[in-house]
TILUM-493214 format. One record per residue (C-alpha): residue number from 0; residue in three letters; x, y, z. Coordinates in steps of 0.5 Angstrom, whole numbers. Example, Ala and Ser with C-alpha at 12.3 -4.5 7.8 and 13.67 -1.06 7.14 Angstrom:
// residues 2
+-----+------+-------+-------+-------+
: pos : code :     x :     y :     z :
+-----+------+-------+-------+-------+
:   0 :  Ala :    25 :    -9 :    16 :
:   1 :  Ser :    27 :    -2 :    14 :
+-----+------+-------+-------+-------+
//
This chain:
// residues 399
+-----+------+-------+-------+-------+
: pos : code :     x :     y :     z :
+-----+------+-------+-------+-------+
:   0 :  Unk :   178 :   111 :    85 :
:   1 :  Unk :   176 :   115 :    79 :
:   2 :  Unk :   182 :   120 :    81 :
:   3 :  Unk :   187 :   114 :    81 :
:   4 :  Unk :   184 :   111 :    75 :
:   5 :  Unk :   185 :   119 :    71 :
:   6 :  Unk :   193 :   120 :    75 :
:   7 :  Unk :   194 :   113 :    72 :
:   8 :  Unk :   190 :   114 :    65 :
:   9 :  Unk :   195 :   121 :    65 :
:  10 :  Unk :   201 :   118 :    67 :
:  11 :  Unk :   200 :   112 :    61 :
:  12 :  Unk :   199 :   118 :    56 :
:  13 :  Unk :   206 :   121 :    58 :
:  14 :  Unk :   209 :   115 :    58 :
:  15 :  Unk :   207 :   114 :    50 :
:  16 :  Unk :   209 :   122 :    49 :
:  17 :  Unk :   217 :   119 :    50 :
:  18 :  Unk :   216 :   114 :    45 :
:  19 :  Unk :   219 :   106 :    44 :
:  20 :  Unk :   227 :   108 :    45 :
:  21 :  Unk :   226 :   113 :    51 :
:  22 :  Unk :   229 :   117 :    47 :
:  23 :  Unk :   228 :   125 :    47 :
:  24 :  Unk :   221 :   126 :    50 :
:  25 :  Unk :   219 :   130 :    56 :
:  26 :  Unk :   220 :   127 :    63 :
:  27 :  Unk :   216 :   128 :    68 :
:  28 :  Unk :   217 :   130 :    75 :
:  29 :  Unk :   212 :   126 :    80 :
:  30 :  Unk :   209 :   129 :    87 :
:  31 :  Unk :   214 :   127 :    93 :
:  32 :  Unk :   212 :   123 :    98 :
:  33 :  Unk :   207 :   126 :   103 :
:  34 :  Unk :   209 :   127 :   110 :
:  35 :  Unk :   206 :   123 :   116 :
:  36 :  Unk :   200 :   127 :   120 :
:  37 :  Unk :   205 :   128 :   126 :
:  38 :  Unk :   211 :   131 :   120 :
:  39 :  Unk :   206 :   135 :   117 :
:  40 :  Unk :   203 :   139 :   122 :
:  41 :  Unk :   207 :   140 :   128 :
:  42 :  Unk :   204 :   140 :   135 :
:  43 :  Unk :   206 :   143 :   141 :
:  44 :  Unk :   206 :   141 :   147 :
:  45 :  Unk :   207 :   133 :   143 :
:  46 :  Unk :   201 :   130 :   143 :
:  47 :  Unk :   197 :   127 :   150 :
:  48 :  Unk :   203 :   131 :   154 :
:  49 :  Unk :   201 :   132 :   160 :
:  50 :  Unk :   203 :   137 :   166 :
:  51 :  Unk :   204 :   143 :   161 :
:  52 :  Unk :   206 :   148 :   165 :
:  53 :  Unk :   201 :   155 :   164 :
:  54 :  Unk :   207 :   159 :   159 :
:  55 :  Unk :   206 :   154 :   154 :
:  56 :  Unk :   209 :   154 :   150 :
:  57 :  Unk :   203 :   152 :   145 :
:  58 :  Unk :   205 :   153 :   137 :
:  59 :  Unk :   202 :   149 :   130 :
:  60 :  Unk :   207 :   149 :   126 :
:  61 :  Unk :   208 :   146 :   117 :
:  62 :  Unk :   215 :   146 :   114 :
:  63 :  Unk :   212 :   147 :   108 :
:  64 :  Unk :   206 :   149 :   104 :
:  65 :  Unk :   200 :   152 :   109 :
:  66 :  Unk :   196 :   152 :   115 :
:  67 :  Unk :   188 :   153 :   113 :
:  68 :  Unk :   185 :   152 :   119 :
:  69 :  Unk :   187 :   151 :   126 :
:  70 :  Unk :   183 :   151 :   133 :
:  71 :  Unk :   185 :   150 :   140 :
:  72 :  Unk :   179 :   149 :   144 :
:  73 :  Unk :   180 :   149 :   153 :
:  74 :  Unk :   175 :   143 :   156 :
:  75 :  Unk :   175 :   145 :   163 :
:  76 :  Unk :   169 :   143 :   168 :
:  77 :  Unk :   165 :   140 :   162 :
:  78 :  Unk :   165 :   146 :   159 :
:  79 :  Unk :   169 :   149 :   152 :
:  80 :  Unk :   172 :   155 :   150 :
:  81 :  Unk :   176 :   156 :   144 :
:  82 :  Unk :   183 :   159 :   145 :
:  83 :  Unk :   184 :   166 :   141 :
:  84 :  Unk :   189 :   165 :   136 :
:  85 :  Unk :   192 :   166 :   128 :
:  86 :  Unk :   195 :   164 :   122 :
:  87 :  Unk :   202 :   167 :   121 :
:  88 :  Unk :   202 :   171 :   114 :
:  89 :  Unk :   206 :   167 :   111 :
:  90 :  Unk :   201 :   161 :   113 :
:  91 :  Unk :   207 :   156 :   116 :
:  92 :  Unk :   204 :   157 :   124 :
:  93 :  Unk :   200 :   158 :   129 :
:  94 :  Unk :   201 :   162 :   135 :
:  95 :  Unk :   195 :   164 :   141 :
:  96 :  Unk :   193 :   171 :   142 :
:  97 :  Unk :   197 :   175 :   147 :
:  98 :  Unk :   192 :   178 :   151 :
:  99 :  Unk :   189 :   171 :   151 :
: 100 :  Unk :   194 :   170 :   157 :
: 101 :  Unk :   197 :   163 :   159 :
: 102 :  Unk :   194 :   157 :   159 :
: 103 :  Unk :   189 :   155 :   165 :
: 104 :  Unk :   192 :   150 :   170 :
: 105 :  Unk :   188 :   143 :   171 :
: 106 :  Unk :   185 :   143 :   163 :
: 107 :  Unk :   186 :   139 :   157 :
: 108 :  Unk :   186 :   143 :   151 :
: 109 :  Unk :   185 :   140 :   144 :
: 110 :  Unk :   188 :   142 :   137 :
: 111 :  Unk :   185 :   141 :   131 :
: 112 :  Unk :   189 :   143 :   124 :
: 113 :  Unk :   188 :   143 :   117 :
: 114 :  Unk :   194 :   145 :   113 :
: 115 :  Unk :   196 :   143 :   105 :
: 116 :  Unk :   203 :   141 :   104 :
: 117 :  Unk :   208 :   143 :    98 :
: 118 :  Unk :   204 :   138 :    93 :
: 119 :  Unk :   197 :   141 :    94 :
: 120 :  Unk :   195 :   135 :    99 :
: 121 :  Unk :   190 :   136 :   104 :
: 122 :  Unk :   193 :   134 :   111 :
: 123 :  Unk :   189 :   134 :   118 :
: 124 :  Unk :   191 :   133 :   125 :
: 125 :  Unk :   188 :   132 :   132 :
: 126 :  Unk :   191 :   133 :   139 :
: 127 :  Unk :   191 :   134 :   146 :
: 128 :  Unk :   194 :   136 :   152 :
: 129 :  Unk :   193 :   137 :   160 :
: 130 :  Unk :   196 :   142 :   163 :
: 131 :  Unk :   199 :   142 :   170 :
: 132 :  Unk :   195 :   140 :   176 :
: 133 :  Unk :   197 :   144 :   183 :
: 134 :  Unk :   197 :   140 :   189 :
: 135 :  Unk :   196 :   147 :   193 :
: 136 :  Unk :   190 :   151 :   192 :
: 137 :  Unk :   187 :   157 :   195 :
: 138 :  Unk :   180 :   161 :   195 :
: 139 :  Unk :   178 :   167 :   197 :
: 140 :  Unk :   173 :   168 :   201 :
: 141 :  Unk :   168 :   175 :   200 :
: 142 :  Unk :   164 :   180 :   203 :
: 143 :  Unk :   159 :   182 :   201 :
: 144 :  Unk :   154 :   177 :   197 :
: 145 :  Unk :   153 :   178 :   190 :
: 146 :  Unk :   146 :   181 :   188 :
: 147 :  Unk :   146 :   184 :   196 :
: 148 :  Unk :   144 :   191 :   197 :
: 149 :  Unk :   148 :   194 :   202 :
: 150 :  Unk :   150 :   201 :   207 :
: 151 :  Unk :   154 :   206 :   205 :
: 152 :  Unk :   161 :   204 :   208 :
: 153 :  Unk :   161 :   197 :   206 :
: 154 :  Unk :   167 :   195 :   205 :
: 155 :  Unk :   169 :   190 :   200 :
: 156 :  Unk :   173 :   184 :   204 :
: 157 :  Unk :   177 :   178 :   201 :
: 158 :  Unk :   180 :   172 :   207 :
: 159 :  Unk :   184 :   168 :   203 :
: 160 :  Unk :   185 :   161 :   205 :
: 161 :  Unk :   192 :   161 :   206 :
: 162 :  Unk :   198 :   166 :   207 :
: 163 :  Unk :   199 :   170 :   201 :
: 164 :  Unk :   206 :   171 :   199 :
: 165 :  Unk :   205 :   175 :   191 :
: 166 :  Unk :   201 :   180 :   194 :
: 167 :  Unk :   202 :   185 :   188 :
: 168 :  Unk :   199 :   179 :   183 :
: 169 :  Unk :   193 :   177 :   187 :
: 170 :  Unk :   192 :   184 :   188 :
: 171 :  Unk :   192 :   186 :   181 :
: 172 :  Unk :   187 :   180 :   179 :
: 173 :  Unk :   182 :   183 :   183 :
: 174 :  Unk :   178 :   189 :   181 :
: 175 :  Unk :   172 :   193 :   184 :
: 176 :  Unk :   169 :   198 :   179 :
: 177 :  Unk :   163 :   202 :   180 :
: 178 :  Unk :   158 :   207 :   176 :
: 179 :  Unk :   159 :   213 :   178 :
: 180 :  Unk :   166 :   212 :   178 :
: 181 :  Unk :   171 :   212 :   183 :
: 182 :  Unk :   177 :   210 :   185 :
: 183 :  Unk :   178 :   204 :   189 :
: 184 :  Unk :   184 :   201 :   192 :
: 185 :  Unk :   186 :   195 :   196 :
: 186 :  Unk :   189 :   195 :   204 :
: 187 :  Unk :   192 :   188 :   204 :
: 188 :  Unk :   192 :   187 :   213 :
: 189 :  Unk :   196 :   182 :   214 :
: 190 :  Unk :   199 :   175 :   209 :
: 191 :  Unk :   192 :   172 :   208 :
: 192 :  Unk :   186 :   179 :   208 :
: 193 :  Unk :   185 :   184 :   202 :
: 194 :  Unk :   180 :   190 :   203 :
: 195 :  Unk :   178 :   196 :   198 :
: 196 :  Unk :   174 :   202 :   199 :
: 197 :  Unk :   172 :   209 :   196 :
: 198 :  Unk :   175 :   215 :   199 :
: 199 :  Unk :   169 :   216 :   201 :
: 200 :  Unk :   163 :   212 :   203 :
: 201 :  Unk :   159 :   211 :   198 :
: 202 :  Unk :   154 :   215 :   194 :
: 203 :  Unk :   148 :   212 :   194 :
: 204 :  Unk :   144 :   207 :   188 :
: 205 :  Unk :   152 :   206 :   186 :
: 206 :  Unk :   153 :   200 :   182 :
: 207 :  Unk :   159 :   196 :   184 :
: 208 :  Unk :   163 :   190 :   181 :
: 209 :  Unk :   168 :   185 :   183 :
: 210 :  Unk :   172 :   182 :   178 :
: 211 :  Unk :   176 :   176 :   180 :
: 212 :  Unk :   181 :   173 :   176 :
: 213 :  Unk :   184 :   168 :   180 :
: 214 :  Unk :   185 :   163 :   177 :
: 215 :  Unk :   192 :   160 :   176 :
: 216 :  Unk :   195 :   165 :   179 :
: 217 :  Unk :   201 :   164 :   184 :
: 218 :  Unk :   199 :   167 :   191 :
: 219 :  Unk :   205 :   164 :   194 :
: 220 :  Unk :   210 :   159 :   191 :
: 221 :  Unk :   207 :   152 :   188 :
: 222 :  Unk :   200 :   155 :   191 :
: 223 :  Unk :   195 :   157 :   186 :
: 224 :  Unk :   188 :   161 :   186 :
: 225 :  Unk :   182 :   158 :   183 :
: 226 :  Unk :   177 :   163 :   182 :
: 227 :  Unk :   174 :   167 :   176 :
: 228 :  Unk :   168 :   170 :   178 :
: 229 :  Unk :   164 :   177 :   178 :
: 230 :  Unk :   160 :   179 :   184 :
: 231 :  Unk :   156 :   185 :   184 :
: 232 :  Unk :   152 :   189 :   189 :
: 233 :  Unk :   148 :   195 :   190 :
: 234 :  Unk :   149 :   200 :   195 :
: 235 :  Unk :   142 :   203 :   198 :
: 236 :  Unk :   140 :   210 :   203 :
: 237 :  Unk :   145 :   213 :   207 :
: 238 :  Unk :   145 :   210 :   215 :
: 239 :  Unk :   150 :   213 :   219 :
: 240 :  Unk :   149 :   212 :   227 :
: 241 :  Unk :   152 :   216 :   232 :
: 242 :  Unk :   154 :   212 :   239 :
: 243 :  Unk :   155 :   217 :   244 :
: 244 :  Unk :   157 :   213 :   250 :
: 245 :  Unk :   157 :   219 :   255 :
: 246 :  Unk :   150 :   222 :   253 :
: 247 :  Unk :   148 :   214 :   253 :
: 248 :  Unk :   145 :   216 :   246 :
: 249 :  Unk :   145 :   214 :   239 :
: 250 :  Unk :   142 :   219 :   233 :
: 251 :  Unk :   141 :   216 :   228 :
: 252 :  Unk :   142 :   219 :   221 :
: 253 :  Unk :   138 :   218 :   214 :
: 254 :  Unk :   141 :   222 :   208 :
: 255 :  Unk :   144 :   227 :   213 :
: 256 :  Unk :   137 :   228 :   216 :
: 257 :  Unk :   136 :   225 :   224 :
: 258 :  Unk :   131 :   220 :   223 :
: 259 :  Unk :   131 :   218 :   231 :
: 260 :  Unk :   135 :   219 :   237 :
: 261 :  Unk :   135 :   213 :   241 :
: 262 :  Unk :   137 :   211 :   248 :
: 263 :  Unk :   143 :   206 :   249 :
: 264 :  Unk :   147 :   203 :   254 :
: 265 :  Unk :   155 :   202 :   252 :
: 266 :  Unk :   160 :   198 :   256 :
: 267 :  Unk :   162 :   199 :   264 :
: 268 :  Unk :   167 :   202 :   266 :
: 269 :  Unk :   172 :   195 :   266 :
: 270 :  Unk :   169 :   194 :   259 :
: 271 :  Unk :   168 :   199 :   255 :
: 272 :  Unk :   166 :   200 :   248 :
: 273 :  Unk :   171 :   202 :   243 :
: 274 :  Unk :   171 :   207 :   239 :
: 275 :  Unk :   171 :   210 :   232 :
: 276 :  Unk :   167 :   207 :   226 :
: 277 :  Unk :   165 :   200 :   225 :
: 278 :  Unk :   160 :   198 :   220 :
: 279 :  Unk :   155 :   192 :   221 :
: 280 :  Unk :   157 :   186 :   218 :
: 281 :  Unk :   152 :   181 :   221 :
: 282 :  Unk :   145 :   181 :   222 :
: 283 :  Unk :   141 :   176 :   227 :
: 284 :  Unk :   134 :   175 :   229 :
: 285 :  Unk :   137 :   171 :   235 :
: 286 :  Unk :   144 :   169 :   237 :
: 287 :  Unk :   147 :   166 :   243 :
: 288 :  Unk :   152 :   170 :   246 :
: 289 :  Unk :   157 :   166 :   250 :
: 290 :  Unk :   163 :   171 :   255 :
: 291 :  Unk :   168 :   165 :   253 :
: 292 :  Unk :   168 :   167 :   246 :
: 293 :  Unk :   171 :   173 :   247 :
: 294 :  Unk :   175 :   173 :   253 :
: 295 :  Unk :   171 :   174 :   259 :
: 296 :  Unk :   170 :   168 :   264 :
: 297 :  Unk :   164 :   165 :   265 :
: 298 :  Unk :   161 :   172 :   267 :
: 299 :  Unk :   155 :   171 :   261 :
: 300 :  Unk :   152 :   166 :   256 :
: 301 :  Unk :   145 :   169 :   254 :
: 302 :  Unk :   143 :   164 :   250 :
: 303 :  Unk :   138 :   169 :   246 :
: 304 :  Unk :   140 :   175 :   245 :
: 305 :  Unk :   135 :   179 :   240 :
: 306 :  Unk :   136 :   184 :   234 :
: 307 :  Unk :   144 :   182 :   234 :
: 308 :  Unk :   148 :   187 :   229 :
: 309 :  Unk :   156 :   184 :   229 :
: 310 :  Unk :   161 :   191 :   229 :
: 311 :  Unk :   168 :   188 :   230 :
: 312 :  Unk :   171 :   180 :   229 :
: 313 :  Unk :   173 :   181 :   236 :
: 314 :  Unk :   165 :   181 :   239 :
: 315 :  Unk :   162 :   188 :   239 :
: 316 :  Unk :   155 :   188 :   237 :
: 317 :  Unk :   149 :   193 :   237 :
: 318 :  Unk :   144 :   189 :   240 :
: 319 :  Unk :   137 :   188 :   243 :
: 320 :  Unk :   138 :   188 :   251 :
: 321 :  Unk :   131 :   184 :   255 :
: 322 :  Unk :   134 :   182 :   262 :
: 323 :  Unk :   136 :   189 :   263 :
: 324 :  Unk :   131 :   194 :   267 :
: 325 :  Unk :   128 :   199 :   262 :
: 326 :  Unk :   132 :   206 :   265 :
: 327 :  Unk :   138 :   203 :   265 :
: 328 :  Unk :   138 :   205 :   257 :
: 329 :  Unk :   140 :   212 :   256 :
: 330 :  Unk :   143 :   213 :   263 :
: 331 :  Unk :   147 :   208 :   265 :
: 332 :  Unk :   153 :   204 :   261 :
: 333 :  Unk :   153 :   197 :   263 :
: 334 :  Unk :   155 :   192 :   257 :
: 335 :  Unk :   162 :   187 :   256 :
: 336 :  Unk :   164 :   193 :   250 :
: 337 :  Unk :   156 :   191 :   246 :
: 338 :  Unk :   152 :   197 :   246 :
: 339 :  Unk :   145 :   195 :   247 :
: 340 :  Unk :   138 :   198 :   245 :
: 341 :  Unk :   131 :   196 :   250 :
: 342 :  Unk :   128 :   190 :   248 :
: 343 :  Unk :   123 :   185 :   249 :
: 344 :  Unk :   125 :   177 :   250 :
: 345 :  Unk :   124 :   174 :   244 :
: 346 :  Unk :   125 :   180 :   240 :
: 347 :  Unk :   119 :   186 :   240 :
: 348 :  Unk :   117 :   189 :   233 :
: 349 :  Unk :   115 :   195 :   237 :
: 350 :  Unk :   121 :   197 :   241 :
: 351 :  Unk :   128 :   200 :   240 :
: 352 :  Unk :   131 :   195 :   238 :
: 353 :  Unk :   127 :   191 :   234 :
: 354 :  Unk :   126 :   198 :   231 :
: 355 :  Unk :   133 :   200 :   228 :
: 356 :  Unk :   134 :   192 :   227 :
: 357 :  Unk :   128 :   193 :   222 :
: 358 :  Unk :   132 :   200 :   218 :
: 359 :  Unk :   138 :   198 :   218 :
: 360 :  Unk :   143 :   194 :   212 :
: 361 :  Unk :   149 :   191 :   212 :
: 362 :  Unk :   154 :   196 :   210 :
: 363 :  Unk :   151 :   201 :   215 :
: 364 :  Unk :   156 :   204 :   219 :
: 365 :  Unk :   156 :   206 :   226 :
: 366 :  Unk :   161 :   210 :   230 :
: 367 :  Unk :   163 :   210 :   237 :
: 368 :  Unk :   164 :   217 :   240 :
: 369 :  Unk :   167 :   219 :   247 :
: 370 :  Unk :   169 :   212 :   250 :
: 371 :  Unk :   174 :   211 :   254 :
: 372 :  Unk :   177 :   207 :   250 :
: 373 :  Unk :   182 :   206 :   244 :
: 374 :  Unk :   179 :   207 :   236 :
: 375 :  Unk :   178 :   200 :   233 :
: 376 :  Unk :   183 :   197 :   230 :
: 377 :  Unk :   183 :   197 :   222 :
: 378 :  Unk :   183 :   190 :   222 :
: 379 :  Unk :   178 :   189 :   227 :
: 380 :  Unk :   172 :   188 :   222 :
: 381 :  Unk :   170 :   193 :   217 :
: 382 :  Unk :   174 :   198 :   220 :
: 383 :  Unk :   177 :   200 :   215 :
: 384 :  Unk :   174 :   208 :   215 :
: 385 :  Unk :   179 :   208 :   222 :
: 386 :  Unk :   184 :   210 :   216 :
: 387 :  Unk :   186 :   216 :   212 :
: 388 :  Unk :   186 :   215 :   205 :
: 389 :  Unk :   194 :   217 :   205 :
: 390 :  Unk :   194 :   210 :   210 :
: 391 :  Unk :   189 :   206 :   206 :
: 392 :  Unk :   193 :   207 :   200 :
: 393 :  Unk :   200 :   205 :   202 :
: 394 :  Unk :   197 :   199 :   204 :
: 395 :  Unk :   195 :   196 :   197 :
: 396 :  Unk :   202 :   192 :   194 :
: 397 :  Unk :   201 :   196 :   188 :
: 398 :  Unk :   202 :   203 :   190 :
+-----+------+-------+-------+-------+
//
């Protein structure tokens, strides 16, 4: 109220200054209208648009005078983040911060902005949008589990849960680091699995993080990713077995030291256990172990078989053997493909098995020598070490 009573007492002495007749004198300019909010700063996407896509574009803009203030902020899951950003040197717009990179998919933004017009009048906006929300989603699904500490020959192994098409893109979001540093580089198998490895296993108490980056990326068309999360593990000694299925042995190796050599029985004849190298990628106490889950007839279903350490997807385990007589170990190979180890029923602390199940981490790798058999596939669980570098590399969709 005092503001306008003084630009009325101003402008009633101006008027005085110009005498009776209206003669000479000074003529005075009064300031423009002001614009509406909407005219003054100018918002895009238009205020409660909804389905934005996520390359925007996302601009504040004044026709005149000056942006002062301008915040963007991402409300996502109940939780906030301000958008990077900056006025333009000549105070006319806003714009986001390229490497903020686009927009999330299925968020709202809001954008608060305080400019000044060409009169020197003080404007304020508020706004806000939603972007796209995809019908289809997709996730992957990891190993090995965040905080874990694992075996050299660990491999870090992504599933999506549906068929990639933009390889190099979803590749590209996820990266796997370690200190000491080395390279690491993806294998994609197939449309819907990504593994990386080192060169080499790696080299023990090595610190590993997966990065990823998912979110809103567009594995195949209208299909987005919905992650963004950092997954580290650690990586313990070093536990290397050698299965020897002609010697019915298996020499196991701690920090290249033989710490026992252990008697084993692998597959029969007709059911012969691969070769080549496997890393253990489940450990169970106890597990049921049914022959028509991998292929054989009603030949086997033990509803209890102890110290249990999975080495393909297809069903090849290490594990503890009680029904078996205590001298078939070390000289006879009578499994469905398995390699089995001597044990009690219920699991024994005290015997062959349960004595590695007890020194062995997931992430340990086993190798199969002198079977007659064919080397694992690849694919086939964590048998990616099968593999020469030059071929793991031609496998990534970024070489």
């Amino acid at each position: 109220m005092a503001a306008v009573v003084a630009w009325a007492g101003l402008v009633a002495v101006l008027a005085g200054c110009s005498g009776a007749t209206g003669a000479g004198g000074v003529e005075v300019e009064l300031p423009g209208k002001a614009l509406a909010p909407h005219e003054a700063i100018r918002v895009t996407p238009a205020d409660g648009a909804k389905g934005v896509p996520a390359d925007g574009p996302l601009t504040v803009t004044v026709p005149e005078g000056r942006l002062e203030r301008v915040v963007v902020t991402k409300v996502e899951d109940a939780q906030e983040e301000p958008v990077r950003g900056a006025i333009a040197a000549d105070g006319l717009s806003w714009s986001p911060d390229p490497s903020a990179g686009r927009l999330a998919l299925a968020a709202k933004y809001t954008v608060d902005a305080v400019a000044l017009d060409g009169h020197n009048r003080r404007q304020a906006r508020h706004t806000s949008f939603t972007t796209y929300v995809p019908e289809e989603r997709f996730i992957g699904y990891f190993k090995p589990e965040n905080r874990s500490t694992v075996g050299t020959g660990m491999i870090v192994s992504f599933n999506f849960s549906r068929s990639i098409e933009n390889r190099a893109e979803v590749e590209r979001a996820i990266t796997v680091t370690s200190e000491p540093p080395v390279e690491v580089t993806g294998h994609w198998f197939g449309d819907d699995r990504l593994d990386f490895r080192p060169r080499e296993y790696w080299k023990p108490g090595t610190q590993v993080t997966v990065e990823m980056a998912l979110r809103d990326v567009e594995g195949a068309p209208g299909s987005y990713g919905i992650q963004n999360k950092t997954v580290r593990f650690t990586v313990g000694r070093s536990q290397i077995s050698t299965v020897d299925a002609a010697a019915h042995t298996m020499v196991v190796r701690r920090g290249g030291e033989v710490l026992s050599t252990v008697p084993i029985s692998a597959g029969a004849p007709k059911t012969t256990t691969y070769n080549g190298k496997m890393v253990v990628m489940e450990m169970f106490d106890v597990t049921r172990m049914n022959g028509q889950t991998v292929g054989f007839g009603g030949e086997y279903d033990i509803p209890d078989v102890p110290h249990a350490m999975r080495l393909t997807t297809s069903g090849t385990f290490l594990h503890g053997n009680y029904w078996a007589s205590p001298d078939t170990f070390g000289s006879l190979n009578t499994s469905h493909g398995c390699v089995g180890l001597r044990d009690d029923k219920g699991g024994g602390s005290d015997t062959p098995a349960g004595w590695f199940f007890d020194r062995t981490l997931i992430g340990d790798v086993v190798e199969v020598v002198n079977s007659k058999d064919k080397t694992v596939a690849p694919d086939n669980g964590l048998g990616g070490w099968n593999l020469s570098w030059a071929d793991w590399v031609a496998g990534s969709a970024l070489t």
